[in-house]
Residue, then its C-alpha position, 0 to 999 in steps of 0.5 A: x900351698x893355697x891350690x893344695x889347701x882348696x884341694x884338699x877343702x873341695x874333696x872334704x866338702x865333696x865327701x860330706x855333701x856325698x855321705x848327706x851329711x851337709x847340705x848348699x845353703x844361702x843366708x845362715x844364722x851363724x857363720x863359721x870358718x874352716x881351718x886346714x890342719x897339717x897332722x903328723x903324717x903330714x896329711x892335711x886335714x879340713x876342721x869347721x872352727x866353732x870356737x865362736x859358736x862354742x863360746x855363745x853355747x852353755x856347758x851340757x853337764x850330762x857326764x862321760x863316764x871315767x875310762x878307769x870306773x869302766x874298766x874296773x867294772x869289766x873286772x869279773x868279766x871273761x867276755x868282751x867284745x869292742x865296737x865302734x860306732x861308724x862316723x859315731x857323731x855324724x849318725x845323730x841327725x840335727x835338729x832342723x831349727x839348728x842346722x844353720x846355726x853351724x854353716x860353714x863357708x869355703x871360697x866355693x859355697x856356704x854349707x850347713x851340716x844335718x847331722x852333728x859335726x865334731x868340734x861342737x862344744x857339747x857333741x860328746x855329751x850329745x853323743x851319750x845321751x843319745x848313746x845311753x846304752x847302759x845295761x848290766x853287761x853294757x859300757x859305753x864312751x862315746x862311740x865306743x860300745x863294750x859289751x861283757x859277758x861272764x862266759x861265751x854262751x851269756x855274751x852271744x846273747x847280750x852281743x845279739x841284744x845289744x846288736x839289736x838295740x844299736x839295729x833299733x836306733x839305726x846306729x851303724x858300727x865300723x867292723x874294721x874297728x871292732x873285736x869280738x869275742x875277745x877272752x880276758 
């Protein structure tokens, strides 16, 4: 189990520091711990434990949207496309002055991350924030981006917008987890 449980911390590691999204660091601010997590399929799964970290942070109260208030509003809607922001959080890069405050140690190095990691007590608000792509046709949760329309023509052009929009900020989708087009 212990040889199985570096395995799988070194290829997780190896992932992120290939993506850029983490970087060797000496002497952090905070520390944290990982957490090998077994999921229902069995896999085993790498987490950075910020619950210390979570506890220090005061509450962002910037709201997430109510899933039932977005589909209530898609009501008169005959167009929709789903899109998923790819890896949605690790696209917001850190503040600079803040990245060693969520280091990460392993028994083969001490890590920072660049970019915003899960498990960070404020990251989902963090991510609307940043997200804020809200317009007449436009929901948004989190990574998860809705754009509707009234009828096909209208939703080719507000799907380009909001492609743009998303193109402007560098925010990157998951096509394998998009739909498009899709008719009520």
């Amino acid at each position: 189990m212990a040889g199985e449980r570096q395995n799988v911390i070194e290829d997780e590691v190896n992932k992120l520091l290939k993506a850029g999204y983490i970087k060797e660091i000496q002497y952090p601010q905070w520390l944290t711990n990982v957490v090998i997590v077994k999921k229902a399929s069995e896999k085993m799964r790498m987490y950075v434990d910020f619950q210390t970290l979570n506890r220090a942070c005061p509450k962002d109260t910037y709201p997430l949207p109510r899933i039932d208030a977005m589909v209530d509003r898609t009501f008169e809607y005959e167009v929709m496309s789903f899109l998923d922001a790819f890896s949605g959080y690790h696209q917001i890069r850190m503040v600079k002055e803040d990245e060693e405050k969520i280091a990460f140690i392993t028994d083969f190095g001490t890590y920072c991350y660049n970019v915003m990691p899960f498990g960070l007590k404020n990251a989902g608000a963090t991510y609307q924030h940043v997200n804020g792509l809200r317009g007449r046709n436009l929901e948004a949760y989190v990574d998860d981006i809705l754009v509707k329309s009234k009828s096909m023509k209208e939703h080719l052009v507000d799907l380009k917008e909001t492609l743009n929009t998303l193109r402007s900020f560098n925010l990157k989708l998951n096509p394998a987890k998009c739909t498009f087009g899709a008719t009520s």
